[in-house]
VOGU-3710 file (C-alpha; in Angstrom, 3 decimals, decimal comma):
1> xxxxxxxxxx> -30,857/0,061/-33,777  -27,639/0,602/-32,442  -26,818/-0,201/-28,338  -24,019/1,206/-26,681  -23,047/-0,008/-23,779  -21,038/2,142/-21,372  -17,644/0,444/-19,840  -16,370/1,603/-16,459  -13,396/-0,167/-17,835  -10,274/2,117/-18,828
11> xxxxxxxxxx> -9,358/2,335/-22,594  -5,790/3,755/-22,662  -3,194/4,157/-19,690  -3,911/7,646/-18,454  -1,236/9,075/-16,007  -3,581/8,429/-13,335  -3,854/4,495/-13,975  0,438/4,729/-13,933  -0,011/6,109/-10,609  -2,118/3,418/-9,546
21> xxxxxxxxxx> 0,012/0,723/-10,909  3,210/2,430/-9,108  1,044/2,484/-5,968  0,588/-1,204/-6,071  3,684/-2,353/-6,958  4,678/-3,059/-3,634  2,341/-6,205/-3,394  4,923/-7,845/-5,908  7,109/-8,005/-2,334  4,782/-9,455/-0,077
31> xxxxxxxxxx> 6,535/-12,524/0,073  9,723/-11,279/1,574  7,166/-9,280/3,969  6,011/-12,982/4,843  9,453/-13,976/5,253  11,060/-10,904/7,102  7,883/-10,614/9,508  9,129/-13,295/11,858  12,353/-11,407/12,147  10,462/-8,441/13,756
41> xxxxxxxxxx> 10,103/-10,771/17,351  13,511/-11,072/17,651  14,200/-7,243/18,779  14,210/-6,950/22,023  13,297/-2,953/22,295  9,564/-3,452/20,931  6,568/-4,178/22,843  4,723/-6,781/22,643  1,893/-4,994/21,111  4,281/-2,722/18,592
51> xxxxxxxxxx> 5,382/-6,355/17,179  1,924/-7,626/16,808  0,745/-4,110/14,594  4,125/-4,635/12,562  3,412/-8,377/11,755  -0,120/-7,877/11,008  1,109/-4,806/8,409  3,389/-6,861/6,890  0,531/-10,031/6,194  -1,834/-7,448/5,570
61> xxxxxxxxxx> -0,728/-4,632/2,875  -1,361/-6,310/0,181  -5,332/-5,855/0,895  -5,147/-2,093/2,152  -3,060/-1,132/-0,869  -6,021/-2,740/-3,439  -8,415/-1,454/-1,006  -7,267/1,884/-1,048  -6,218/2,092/-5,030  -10,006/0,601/-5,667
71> xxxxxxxxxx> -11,803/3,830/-3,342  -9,377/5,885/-5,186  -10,347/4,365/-8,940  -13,974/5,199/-8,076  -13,236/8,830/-6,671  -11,601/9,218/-9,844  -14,500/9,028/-11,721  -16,004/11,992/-9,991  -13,207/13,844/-8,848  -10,030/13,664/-10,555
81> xxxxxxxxxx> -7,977/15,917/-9,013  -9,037/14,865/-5,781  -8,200/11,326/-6,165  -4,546/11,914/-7,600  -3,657/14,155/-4,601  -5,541/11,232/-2,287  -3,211/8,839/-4,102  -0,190/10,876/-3,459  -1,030/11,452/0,227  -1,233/7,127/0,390
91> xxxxxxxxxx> 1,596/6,783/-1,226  3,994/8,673/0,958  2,016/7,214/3,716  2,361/3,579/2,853  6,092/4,378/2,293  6,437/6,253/5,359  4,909/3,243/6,940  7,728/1,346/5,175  10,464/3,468/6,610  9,040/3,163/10,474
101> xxxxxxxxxx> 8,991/-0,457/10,530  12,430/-0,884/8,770  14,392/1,135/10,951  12,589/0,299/14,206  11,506/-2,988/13,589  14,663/-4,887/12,031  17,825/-2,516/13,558  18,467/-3,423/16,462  20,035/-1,234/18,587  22,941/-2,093/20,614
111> x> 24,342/-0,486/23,315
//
């Protein structure tokens, strides 16, 4: 009598799983987030709250980008297409993200 047991866990890289792993690549930088964060009180053109949501981003992507990358592994299952368009759509968003609070966040602008 033969059991089979049936692993959620991938057997190859599919193009999907290189997606994911591009998609969290980013947390390999979370240390310079740690250390540039501080930075982002020092311009003088952001309120007080717009400093506190960039700070908390830059301590905090890490999570969100598992987060998200885990919902999207599970959608996957179901849904393929759906999930690599979903991962596409976070992607540009979390770099988009990115851009915002690099050029408003650490430029200052002088006059």
């Amino acid at each position: 009598m033969s059991t089979k047991k049936s692993h959620s866990l991938p057997t190859k890289f599919s193009p999907f799983a290189w997606g994911l792993g591009l998609f969290c690549t980013p947390i390999v930088f979370y240390p310079i987030g740690l250390l540039l964060s501080p930075n982002i009180m020092d311009n003088p053109h952001l309120s007080d709250g717009l400093i506190r949501m960039m700070i908390v981003f830059l301590w905090s992507y890490p999570v969100l980008l598992l987060g998200v990358a885990r919902i999207w592994y599970v959608v996957h299952r179901r849904k393929p297409k759906l999930s690599r368009y979903g991962l596409l759509v976070s992607g540009i968003g979390f770099y988009l993200i990115i851009y915002l609070i690099s050029k408003f966040g650490f430029i200052y602008h002088f006059n």
